[in-house]
C-alpha atoms as an extended CHARMM CRD file, in Angstrom:
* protein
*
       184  EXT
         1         1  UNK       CA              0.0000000000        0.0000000000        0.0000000000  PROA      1               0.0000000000
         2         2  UNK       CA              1.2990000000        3.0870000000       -1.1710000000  PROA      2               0.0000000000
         3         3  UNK       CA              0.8600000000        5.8260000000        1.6470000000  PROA      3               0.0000000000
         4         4  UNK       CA              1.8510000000        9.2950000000        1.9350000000  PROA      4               0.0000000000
         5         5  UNK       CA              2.5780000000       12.1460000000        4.4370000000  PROA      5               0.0000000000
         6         6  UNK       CA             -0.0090000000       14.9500000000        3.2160000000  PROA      6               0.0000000000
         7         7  UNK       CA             -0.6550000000       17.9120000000        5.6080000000  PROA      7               0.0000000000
         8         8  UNK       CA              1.4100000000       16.5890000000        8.6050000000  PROA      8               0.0000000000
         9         9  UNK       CA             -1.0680000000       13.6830000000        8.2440000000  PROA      9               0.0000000000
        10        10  UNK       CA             -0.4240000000       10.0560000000        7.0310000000  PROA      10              0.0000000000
        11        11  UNK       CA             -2.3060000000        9.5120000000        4.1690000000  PROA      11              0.0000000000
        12        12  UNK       CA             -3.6190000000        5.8630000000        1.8800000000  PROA      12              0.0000000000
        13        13  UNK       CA             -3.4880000000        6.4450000000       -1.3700000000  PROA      13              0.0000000000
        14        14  UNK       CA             -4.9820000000        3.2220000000       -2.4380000000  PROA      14              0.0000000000
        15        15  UNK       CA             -7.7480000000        4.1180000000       -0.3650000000  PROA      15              0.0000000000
        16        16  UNK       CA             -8.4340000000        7.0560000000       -1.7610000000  PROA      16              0.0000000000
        17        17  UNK       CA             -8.4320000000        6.1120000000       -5.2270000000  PROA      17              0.0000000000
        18        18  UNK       CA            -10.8690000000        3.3780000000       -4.3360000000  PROA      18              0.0000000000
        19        19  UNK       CA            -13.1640000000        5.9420000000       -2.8420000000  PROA      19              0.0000000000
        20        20  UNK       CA            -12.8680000000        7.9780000000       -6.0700000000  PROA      20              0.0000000000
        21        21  UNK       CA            -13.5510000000        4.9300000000       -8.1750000000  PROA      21              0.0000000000
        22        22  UNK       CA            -16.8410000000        4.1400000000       -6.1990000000  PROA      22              0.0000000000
        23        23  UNK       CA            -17.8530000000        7.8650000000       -6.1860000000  PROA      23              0.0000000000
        24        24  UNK       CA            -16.9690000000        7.8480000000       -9.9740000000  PROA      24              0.0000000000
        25        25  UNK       CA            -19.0870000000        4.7760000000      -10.7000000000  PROA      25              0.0000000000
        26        26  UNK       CA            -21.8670000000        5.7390000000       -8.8300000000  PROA      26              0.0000000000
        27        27  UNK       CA            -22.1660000000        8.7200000000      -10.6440000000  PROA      27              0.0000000000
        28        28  UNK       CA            -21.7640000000        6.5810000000      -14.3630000000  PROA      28              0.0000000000
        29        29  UNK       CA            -24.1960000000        4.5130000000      -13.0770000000  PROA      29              0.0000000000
        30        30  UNK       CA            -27.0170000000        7.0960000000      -12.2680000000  PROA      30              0.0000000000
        31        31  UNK       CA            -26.0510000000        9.2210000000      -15.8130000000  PROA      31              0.0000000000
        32        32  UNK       CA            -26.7040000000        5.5040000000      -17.0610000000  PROA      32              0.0000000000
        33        33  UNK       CA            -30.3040000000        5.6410000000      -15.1110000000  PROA      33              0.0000000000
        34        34  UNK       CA            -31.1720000000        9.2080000000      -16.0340000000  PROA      34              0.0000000000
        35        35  UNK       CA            -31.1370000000        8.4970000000      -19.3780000000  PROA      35              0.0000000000
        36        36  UNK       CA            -34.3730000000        7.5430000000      -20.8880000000  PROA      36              0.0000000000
        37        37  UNK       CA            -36.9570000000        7.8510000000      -23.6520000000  PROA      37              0.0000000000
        38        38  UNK       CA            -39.5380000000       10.2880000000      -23.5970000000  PROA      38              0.0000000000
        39        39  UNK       CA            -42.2860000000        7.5290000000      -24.1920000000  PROA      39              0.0000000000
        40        40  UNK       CA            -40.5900000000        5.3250000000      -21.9310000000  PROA      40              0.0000000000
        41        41  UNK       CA            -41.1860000000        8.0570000000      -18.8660000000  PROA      41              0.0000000000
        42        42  UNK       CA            -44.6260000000        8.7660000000      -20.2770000000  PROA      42              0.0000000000
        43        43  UNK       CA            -45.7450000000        5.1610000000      -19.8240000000  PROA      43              0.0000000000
        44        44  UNK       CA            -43.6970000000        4.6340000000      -16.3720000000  PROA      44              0.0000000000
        45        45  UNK       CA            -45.0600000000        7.7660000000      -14.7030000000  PROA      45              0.0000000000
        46        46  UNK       CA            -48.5710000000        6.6980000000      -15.6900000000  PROA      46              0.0000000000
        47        47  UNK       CA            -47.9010000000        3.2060000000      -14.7260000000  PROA      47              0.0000000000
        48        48  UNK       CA            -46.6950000000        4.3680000000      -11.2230000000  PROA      48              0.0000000000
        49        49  UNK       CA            -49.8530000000        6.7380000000      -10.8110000000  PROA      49              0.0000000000
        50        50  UNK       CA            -52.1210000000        3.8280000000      -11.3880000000  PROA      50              0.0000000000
        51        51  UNK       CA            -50.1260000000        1.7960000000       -8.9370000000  PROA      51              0.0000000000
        52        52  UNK       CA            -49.9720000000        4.0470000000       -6.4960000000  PROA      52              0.0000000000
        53        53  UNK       CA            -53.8560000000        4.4180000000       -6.8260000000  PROA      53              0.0000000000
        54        54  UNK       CA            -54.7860000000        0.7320000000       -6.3790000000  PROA      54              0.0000000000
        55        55  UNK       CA            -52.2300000000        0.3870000000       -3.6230000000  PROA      55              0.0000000000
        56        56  UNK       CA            -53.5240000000        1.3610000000        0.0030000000  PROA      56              0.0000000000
        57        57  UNK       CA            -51.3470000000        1.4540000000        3.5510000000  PROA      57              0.0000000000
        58        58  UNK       CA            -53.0240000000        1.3800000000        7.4020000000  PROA      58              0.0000000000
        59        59  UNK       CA            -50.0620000000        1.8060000000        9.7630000000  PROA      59              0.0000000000
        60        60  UNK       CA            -50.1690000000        0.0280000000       13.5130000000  PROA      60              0.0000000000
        61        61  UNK       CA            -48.2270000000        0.6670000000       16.4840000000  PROA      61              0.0000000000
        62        62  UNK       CA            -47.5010000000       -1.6340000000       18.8280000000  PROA      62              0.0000000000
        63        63  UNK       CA            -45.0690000000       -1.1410000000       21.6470000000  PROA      63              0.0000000000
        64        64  UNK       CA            -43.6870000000        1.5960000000       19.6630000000  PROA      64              0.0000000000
        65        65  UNK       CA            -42.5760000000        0.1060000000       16.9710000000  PROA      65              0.0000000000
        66        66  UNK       CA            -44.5300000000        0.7690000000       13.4690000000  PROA      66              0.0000000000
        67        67  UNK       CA            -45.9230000000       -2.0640000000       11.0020000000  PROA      67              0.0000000000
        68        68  UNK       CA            -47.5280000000       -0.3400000000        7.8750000000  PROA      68              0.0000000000
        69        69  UNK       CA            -49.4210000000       -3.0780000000        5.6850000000  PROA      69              0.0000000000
        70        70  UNK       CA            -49.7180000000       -2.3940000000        2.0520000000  PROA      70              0.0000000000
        71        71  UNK       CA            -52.7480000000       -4.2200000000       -0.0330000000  PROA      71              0.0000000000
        72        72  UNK       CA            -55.3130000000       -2.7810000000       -2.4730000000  PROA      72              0.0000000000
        73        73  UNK       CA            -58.1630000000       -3.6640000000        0.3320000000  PROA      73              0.0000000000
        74        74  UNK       CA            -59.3480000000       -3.2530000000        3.3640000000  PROA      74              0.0000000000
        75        75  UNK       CA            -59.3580000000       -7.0950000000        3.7220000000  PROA      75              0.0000000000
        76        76  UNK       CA            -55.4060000000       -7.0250000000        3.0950000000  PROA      76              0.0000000000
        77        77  UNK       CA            -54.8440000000       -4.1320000000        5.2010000000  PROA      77              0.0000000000
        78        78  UNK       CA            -56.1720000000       -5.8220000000        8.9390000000  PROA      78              0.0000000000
        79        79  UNK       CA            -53.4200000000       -6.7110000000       10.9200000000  PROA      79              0.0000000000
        80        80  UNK       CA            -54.0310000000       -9.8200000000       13.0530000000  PROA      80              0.0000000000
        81        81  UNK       CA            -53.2900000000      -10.2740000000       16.7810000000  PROA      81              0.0000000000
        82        82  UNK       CA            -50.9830000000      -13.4520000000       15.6410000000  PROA      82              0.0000000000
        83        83  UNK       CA            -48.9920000000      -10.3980000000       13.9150000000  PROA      83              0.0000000000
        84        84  UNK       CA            -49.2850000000       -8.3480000000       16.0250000000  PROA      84              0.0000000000
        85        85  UNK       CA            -47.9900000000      -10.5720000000       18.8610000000  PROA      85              0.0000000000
        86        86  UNK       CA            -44.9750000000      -11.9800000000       16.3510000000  PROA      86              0.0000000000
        87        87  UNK       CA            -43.7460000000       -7.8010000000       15.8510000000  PROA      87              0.0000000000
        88        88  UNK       CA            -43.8590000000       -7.4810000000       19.7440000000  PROA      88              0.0000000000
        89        89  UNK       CA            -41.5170000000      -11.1280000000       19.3590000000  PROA      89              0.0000000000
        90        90  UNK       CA            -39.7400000000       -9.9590000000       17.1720000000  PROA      90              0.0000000000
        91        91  UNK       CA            -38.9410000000       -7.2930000000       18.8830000000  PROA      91              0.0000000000
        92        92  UNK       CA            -37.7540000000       -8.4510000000       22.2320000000  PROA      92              0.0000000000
        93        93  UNK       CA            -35.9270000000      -11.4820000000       20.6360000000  PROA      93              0.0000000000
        94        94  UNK       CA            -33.8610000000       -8.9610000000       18.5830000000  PROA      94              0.0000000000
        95        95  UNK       CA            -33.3270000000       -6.9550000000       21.6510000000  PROA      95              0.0000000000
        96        96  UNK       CA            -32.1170000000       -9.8940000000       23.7600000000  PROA      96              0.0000000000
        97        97  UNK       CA            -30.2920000000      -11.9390000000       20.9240000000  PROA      97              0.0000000000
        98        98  UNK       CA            -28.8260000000       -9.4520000000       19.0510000000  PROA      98              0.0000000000
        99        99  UNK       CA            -28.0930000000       -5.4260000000       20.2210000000  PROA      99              0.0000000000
       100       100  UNK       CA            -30.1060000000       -3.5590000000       22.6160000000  PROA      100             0.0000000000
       101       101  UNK       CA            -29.2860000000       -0.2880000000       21.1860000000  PROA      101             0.0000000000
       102       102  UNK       CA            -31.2040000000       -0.4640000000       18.4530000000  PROA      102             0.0000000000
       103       103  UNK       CA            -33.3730000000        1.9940000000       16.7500000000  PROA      103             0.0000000000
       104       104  UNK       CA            -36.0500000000        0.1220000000       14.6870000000  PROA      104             0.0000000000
       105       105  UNK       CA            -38.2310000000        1.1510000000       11.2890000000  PROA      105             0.0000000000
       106       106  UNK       CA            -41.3410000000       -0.1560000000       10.2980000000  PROA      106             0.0000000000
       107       107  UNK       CA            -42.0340000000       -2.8030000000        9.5790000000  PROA      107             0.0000000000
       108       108  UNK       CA            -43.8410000000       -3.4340000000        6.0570000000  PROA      108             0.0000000000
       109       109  UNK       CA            -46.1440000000       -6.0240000000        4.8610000000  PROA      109             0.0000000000
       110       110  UNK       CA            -46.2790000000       -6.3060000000        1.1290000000  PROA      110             0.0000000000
       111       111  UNK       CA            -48.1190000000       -9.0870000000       -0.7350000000  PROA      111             0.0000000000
       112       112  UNK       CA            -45.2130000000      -11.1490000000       -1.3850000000  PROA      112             0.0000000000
       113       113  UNK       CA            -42.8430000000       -9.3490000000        0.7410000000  PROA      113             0.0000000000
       114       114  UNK       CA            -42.0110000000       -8.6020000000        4.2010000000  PROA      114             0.0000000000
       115       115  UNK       CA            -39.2760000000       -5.7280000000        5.0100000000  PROA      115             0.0000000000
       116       116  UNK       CA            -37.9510000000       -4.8550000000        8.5650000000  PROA      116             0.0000000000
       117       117  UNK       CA            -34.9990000000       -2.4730000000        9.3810000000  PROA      117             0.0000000000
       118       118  UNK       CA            -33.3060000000       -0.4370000000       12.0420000000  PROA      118             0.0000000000
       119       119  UNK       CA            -29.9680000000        0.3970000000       13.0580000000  PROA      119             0.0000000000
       120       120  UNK       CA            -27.9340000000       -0.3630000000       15.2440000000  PROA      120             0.0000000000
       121       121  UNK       CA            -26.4550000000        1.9960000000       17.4900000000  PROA      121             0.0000000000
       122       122  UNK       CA            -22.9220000000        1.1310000000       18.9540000000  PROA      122             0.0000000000
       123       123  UNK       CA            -21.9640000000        0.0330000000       15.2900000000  PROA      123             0.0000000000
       124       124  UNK       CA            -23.5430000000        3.2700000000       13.1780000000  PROA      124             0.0000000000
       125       125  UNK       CA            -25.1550000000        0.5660000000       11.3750000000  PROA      125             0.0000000000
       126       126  UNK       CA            -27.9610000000       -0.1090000000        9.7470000000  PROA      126             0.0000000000
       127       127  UNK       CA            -29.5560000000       -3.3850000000        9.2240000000  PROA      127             0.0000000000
       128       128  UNK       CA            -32.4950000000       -4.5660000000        6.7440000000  PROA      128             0.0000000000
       129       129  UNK       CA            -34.4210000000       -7.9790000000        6.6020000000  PROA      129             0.0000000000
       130       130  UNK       CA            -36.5310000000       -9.0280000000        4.3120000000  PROA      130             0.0000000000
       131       131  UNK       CA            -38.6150000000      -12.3990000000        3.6760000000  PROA      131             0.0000000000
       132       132  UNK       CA            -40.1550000000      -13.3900000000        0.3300000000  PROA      132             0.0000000000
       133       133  UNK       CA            -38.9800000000      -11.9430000000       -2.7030000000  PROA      133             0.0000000000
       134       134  UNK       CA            -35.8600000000      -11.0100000000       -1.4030000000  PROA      134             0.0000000000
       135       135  UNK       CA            -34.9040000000      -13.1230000000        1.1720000000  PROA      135             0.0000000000
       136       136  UNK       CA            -31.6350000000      -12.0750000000        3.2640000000  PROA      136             0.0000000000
       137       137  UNK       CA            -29.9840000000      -10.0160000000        6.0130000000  PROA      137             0.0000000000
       138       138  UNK       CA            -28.5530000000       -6.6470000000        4.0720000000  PROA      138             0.0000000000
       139       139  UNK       CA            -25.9200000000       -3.9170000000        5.9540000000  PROA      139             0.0000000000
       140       140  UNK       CA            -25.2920000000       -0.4170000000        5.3930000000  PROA      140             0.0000000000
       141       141  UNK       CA            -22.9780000000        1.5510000000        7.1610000000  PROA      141             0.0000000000
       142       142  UNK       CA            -19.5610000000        4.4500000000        6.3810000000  PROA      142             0.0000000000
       143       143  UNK       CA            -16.4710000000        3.2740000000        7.8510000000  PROA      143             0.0000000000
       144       144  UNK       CA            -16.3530000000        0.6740000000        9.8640000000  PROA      144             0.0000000000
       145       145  UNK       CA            -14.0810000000       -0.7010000000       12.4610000000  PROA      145             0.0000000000
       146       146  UNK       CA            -13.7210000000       -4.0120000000       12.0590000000  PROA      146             0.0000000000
       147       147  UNK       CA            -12.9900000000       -6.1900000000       15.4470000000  PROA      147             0.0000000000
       148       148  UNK       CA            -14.0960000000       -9.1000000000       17.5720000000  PROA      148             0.0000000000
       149       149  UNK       CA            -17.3880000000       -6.9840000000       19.2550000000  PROA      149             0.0000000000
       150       150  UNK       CA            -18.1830000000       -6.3080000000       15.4450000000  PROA      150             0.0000000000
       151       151  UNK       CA            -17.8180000000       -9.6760000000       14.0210000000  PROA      151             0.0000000000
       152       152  UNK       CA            -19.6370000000      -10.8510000000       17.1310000000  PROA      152             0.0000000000
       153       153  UNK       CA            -22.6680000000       -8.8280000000       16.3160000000  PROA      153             0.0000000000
       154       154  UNK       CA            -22.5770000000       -9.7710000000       12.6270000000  PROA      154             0.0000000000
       155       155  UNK       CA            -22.6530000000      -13.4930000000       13.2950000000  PROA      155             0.0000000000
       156       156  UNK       CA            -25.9650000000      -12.4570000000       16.0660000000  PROA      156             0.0000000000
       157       157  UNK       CA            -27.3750000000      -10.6960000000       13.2300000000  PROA      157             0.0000000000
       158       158  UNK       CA            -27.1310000000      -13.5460000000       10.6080000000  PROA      158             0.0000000000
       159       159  UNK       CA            -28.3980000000      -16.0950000000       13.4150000000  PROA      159             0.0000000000
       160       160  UNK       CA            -31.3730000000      -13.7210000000       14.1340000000  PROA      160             0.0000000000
       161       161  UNK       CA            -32.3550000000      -13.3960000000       10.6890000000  PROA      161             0.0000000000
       162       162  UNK       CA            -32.9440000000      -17.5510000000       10.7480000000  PROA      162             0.0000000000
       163       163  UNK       CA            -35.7810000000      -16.5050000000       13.7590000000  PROA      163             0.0000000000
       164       164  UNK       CA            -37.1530000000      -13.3950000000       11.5950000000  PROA      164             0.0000000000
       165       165  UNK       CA            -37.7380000000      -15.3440000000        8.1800000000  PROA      165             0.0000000000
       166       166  UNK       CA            -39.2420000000      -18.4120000000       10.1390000000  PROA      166             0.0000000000
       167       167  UNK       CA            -41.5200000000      -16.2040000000       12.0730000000  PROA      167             0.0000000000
       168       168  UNK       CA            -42.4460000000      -14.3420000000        9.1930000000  PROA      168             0.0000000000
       169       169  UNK       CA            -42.6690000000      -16.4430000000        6.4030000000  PROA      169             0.0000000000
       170       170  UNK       CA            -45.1220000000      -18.0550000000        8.6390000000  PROA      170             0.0000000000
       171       171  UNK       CA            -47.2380000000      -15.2010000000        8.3790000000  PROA      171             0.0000000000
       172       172  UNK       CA            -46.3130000000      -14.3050000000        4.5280000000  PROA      172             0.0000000000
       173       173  UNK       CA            -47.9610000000      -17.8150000000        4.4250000000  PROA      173             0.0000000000
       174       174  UNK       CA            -50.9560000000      -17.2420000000        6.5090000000  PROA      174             0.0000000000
       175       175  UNK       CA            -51.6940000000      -14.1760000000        4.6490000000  PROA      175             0.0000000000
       176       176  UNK       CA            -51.6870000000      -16.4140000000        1.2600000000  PROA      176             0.0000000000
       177       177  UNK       CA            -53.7670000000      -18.5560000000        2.1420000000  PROA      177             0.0000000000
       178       178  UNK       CA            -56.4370000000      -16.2960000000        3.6930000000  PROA      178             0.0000000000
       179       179  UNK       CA            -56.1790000000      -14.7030000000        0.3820000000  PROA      179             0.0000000000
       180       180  UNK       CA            -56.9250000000      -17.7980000000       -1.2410000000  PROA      180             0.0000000000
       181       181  UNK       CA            -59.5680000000      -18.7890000000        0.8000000000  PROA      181             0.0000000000
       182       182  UNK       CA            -61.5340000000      -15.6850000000        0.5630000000  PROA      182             0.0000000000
       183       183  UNK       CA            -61.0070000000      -15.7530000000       -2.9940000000  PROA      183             0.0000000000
       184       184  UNK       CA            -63.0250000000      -19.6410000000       -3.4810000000  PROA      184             0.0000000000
């Protein structure tokens, strides 16, 4: 690694030109996105207006943590006291198993989709599970310093997410087949 003494302070070059890379391809990438057809945004704003009208969201709180539920109707948008009682869980479990200084999001029921996140204080870290269709444990975070505590809370956030997608594909499930049954 090439470093460098730059205003009396030690400097990583190969650090920095990674960080210029990323901020370099991030901005390719969203000159890449920008560009469009004017049909193409004609026919994506309108589809996104009609989406947006069939769509609904009724947002609970329990314990003080949020669970919107998204649906197109009223049937879709009741949240059950099995739900309710596996947020309050989910809660607590996460608190015991994993960090308790924790901020937490909402929580939101799609269709086919379940989406939790938070962050995670001691860390500056922020955390997102999801169940469905797209399963896994995702991290964001700036900078991180990478020891034992860190990899410790890592491996209690991977193990947690095994709890989450049980308990909640469970309930993905239920809702499914309530659907169905309503449906017949």
């Amino acid at each position: 690694m090439k470093k460098i003494i730059k205003n009396g302070e030690l400097t990583d070059l190969a650090y920095d030109d990674m960080k210029n890379f990323i901020s370099l391809s991030r901005s390719l990438n969203e000159q890449v996105e920008d560009v469009t057809t004017d049909t193409e945004e004609v026919q994506t704003d309108e589809f996104q207006e009609r989406k947006r009208k069939e769509e609904k969201a009724k947002e609970y709180t329990i314990s003080g943590g949020k669970i919107i539920v998204h649906g197109t109707s009223e049937k879709e948008l009741v949240l059950t006291g099995d739900e309710k009682a596996a947020f309050q869980e989910t809660m607590d479990g996460f608190v015991e198993q994993v960090e308790d200084l924790a901020d937490f999001n909402v929580l939101n029921i799609y269709k086919n989709n379940i989406e939790w996140s938070g962050n995670l204080i001691r860390f500056d870290l922020e955390y997102f599970y999801a169940v469905g269709e797209t399963n896994g444990v995702y991290i964001n975070g700036t900078m991180i310093k990478i020891n034992d505590d860190f990899v410790e809370m890592l491996d209690k956030l991977s193990s947690f997410y095994d709890v989450f997608s049980t308990k909640w594909a469970g309930v993905l499930a239920s809702r499914k087949t309530t659907e169905t049954e309503e449906i017949q």
